[in-house]
N, C-alpha and C positions, 0 to 999 in steps of 0.2 A: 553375361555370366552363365545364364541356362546354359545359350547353344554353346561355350567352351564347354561346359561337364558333362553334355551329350555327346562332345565331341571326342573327347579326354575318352568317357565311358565306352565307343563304340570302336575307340582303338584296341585301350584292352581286351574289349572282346574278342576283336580280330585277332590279338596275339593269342589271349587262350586259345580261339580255337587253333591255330597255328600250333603251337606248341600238344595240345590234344590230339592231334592228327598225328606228328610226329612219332608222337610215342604210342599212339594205336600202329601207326607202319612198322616201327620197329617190334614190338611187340609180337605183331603176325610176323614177320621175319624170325623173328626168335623163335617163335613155336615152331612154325614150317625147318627151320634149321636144328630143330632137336630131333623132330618128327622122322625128319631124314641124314641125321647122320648116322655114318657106320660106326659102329662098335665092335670096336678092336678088342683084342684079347685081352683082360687084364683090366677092359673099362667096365663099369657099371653102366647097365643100359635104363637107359631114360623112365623115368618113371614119375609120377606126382609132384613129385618135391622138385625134381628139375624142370618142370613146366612151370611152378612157382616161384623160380628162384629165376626165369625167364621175365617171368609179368612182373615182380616185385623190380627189375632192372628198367623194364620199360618204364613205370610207374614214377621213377625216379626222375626221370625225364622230366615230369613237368615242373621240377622246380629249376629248370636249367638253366632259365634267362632270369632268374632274381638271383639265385643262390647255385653258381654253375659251379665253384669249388665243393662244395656241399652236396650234389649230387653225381659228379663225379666220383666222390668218397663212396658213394653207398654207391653207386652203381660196380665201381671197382671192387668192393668189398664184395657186393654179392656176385662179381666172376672171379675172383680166387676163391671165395667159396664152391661154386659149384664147379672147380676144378678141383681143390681139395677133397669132394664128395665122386672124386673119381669117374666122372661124366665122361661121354669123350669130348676132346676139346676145339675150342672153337665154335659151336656152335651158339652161345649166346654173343658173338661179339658185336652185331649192332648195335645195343644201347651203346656201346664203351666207344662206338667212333664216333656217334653222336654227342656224348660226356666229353669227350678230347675235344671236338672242334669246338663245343660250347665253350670252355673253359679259355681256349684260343683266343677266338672271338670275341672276348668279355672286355669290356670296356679297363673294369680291377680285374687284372688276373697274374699277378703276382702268387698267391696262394695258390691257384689252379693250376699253373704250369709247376708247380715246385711237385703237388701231386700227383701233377699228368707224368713227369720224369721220374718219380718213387713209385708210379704202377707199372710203367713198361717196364723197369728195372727188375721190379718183382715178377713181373711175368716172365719175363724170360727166364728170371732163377727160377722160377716153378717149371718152365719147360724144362729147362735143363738137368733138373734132380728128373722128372718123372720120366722123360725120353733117355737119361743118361746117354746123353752125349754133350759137345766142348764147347761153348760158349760162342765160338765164331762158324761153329757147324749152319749147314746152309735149311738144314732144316728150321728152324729158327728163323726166316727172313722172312717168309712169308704173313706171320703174325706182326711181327716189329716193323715191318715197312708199314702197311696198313694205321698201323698204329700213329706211326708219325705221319703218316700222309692227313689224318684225320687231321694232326695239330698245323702242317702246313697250309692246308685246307682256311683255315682258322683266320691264321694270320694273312692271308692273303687279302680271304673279305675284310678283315678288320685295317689293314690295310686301303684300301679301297675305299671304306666307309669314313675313314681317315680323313684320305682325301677330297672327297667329295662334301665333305660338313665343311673343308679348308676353303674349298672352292665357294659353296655356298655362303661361307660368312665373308669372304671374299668380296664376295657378288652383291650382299647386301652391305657391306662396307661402301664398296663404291657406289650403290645405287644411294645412300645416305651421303656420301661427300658431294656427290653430283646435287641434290635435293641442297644440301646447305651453299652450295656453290650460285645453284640458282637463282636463290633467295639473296645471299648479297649481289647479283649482279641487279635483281629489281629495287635491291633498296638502292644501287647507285642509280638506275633509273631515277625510281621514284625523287632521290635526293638532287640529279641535276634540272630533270624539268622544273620541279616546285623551284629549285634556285634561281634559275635563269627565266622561268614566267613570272617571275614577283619582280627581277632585277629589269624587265622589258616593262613589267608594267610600273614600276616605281620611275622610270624613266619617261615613259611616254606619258605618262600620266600628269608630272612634272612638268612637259612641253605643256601637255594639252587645257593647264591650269594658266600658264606665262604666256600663253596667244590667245588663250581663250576671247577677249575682248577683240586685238587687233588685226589675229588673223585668224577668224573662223574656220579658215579652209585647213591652215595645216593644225587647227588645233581637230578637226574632224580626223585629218591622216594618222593624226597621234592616236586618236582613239579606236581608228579602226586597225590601227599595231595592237593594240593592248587587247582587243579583240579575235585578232587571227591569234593569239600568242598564248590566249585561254583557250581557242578552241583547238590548235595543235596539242595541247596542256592537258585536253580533255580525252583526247583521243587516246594519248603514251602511256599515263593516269589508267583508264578504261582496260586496255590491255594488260599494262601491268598488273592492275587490281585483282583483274578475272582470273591469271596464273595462282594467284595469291588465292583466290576465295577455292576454285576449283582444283588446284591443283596442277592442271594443265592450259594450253595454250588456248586461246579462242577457237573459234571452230570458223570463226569469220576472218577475213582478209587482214592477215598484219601489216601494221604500221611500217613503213619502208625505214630503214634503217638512215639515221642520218649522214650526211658524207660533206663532204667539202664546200659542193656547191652549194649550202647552205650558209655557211661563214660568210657571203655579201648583205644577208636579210638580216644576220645576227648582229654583224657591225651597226647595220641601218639602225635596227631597232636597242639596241643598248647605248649610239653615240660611241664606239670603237673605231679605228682607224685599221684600218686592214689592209697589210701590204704584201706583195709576194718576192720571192727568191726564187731563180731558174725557170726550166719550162715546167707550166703542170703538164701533169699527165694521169692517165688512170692507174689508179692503185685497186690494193685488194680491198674488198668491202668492208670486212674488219679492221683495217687501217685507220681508214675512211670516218667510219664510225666511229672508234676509238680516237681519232684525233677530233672530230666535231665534239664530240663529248668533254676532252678537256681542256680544250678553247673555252668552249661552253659554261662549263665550272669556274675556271680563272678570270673570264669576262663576268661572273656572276659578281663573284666573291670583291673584286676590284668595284663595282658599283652597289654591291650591297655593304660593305664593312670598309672600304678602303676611304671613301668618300674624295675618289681621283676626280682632277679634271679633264687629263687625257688617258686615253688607255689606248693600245697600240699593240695589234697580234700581226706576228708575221710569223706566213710560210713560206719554209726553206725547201724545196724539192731538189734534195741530191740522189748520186746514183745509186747507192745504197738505202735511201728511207726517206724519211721527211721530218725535217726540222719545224719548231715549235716556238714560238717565245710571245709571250704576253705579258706585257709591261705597265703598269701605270705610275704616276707622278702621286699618288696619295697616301697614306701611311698603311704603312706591313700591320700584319698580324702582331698583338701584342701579347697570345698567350702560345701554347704546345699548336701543334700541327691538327686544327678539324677535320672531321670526316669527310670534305670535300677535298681536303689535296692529298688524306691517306688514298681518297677513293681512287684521286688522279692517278699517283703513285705505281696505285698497284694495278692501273687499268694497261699501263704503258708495260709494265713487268711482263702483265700476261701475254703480250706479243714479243717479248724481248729485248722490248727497249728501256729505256729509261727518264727518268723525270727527276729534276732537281728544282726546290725553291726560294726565294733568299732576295734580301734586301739589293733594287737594283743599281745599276753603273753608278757613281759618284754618293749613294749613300740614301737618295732619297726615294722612298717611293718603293716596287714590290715587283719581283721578276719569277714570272715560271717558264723554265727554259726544258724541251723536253727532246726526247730523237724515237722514229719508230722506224723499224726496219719494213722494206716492202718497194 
């Protein structure tokens, strides 16, 4: 909370002084331009009061970036004044192209342009009477160009300024959908290890309880699945965690992405049947991935909730993508869609594919049938 109201505090000062300087430069500009203008026949020559009527314009300036209609107003008031007071003319016009652009520039400037259009109007009437001559006479162009170049000036940066806040919130838009984006691909993480290392060991553990007496040997193979199965669990877990507590990735070797030739260790250790379609062949790593992952899930979910006693995943490698399907004989889902087949779902979307779930052939039992392009 301090370092914000140090922070807060040390901006505005930078603007005041910002805005202090401004109107010290114009200010000298003003004097130096009264100092040396001629005086024509018929003007009043410079004297006290039009030095002051100089500084009082500068002066006004600093209220340009709170209240830029509001000083616009006095600034323009006090140069038809000190044209009314028969000065020669032109000479205080810096503060007024500073009051224009400010006014421009202003975030509300509805009020400020309606007065910036009723002072150049007014000025030129006051040229007009005092030089008598025609309203489109070329003497006249040199104050009114100026004049609006001040407010195009304006609009340009505010323009600009426009754009750059669009880009900016832009930029943190997506750096904020990327952050939420990440965070659900870890809870899919998180959500298929934990499934399928409880679904590996609720299985193996199962064997290694039913041979425990008679066959030592593969009740030990049971438990050393149940153990590679916690320490790969440990590992995905670990990394995942670390994005989560820090923010960013380990700084140590990531976990290799899972891929296909993994689905022979997964059958082994869940009791799945695992059969193929066409030639394999290499795919892209996100395919890859993405297909291990919802095999993964659906072999979960079938030995965690289905209570099958076959389960049965086959890959289809056509020329376009790679077919999907996992099947068990046990009973479907009996409520809405969990977060493991929305996960599925939308895992297969983000490459383009698709995933469907649903009661399988002949009625019994529970079918995820899916396609990935690649």
């Amino acid at each position: 909370m301090r370092g914000g109201a140090v922070a807060l505090g040390g901006a505005r000062g930078r603007r005041w002084a910002v805005d202090a300087g401004i109107a010290a430069a114009a200010g000298a500009i003003t004097a130096y331009r009264i100092a040396v203008v001629a005086v024509q026949p018929g003007d009043r020559a410079p004297d006290l009061w039009a030095y002051l009527l100089g500084a009082a314009m500068a002066a006004a300036l600093l209220a340009r970036r709170r209240w830029p209609a509001a000083a616009l107003a006095v600034v323009g008031a006090l140069f038809l004044a000190y044209h009314v007071s028969r000065y020669p003319g032109g000479a205080p016009a810096a503060p007024v192209w500073v009051a224009l652009y400010s006014v421009a520039v202003a975030p509300r400037r509805r009020l400020g342009l309606a007065l910036a259009a009723l002072f150049v109007l007014l000025d030129a009437q006051g040229r007009i009477v005092v030089a008598g001559v025609e309203p489109l006479d070329a003497t006249l162009d040199s104050s009114t160009v100026v004049f609006v170049a001040a407010l195009l000036l304006g609009e340009t940066v505010r323009s600009r300024r426009i754009r750059l806040a669009l880009l900016t919130a832009e930029r943190d838009r997506t750096a904020q959908r990327r952050v939420v984006e990440e965070r659900i691909r870890i809870a899919r993480e998180l959500h298929d290890v934990t499934a399928h290392t409880l679904a590996v060991v609720g299985v193996q553990a199962g064997v290694a309880a039913d041979v425990l007496d008679d066959d030592p040997e593969q009740a030990r193979a049971a438990l050393e699945a149940v153990r590679r199965a916690a320490r790969e669990a440990l590992t995905e877990l670990r990394a995942a965690v670390g994005v989560l507590r820090d923010g960013t990735r380990p700084t140590g070797p990531e976990p290799p992405a899972p891929g296909l030739d993994r689905l022979p260790a997964l059958a082994e250790t869940t009791g799945a049947v695992l059969r193929h379609d066409g030639t394999p062949r290499p795919l892209p790593r996100a395919v890859e991935a993405t297909a291990y992952r919802i095999v993964q899930e659906a072999v979960a979910n079938a030995v965690r909730h289905a209570d099958a006693d076959r389960i049965e995943v086959r890959v289809g490698y056509r020329p376009d993508g790679l077919d999907l399907t996992v099947s068990d004989d046990g009973r479907g889902p009996t409520g809405p869609a969990g977060n493991g087949l929305r996960g599925m779902a939308e895992r297969a979307a983000g490459l383009g594919g698709w995933l469907r779930t649903g009661p399988a052939d002949g009625g019994g039992g529970f079918r995820v049938r899916g396609w990935l392009p690649g």
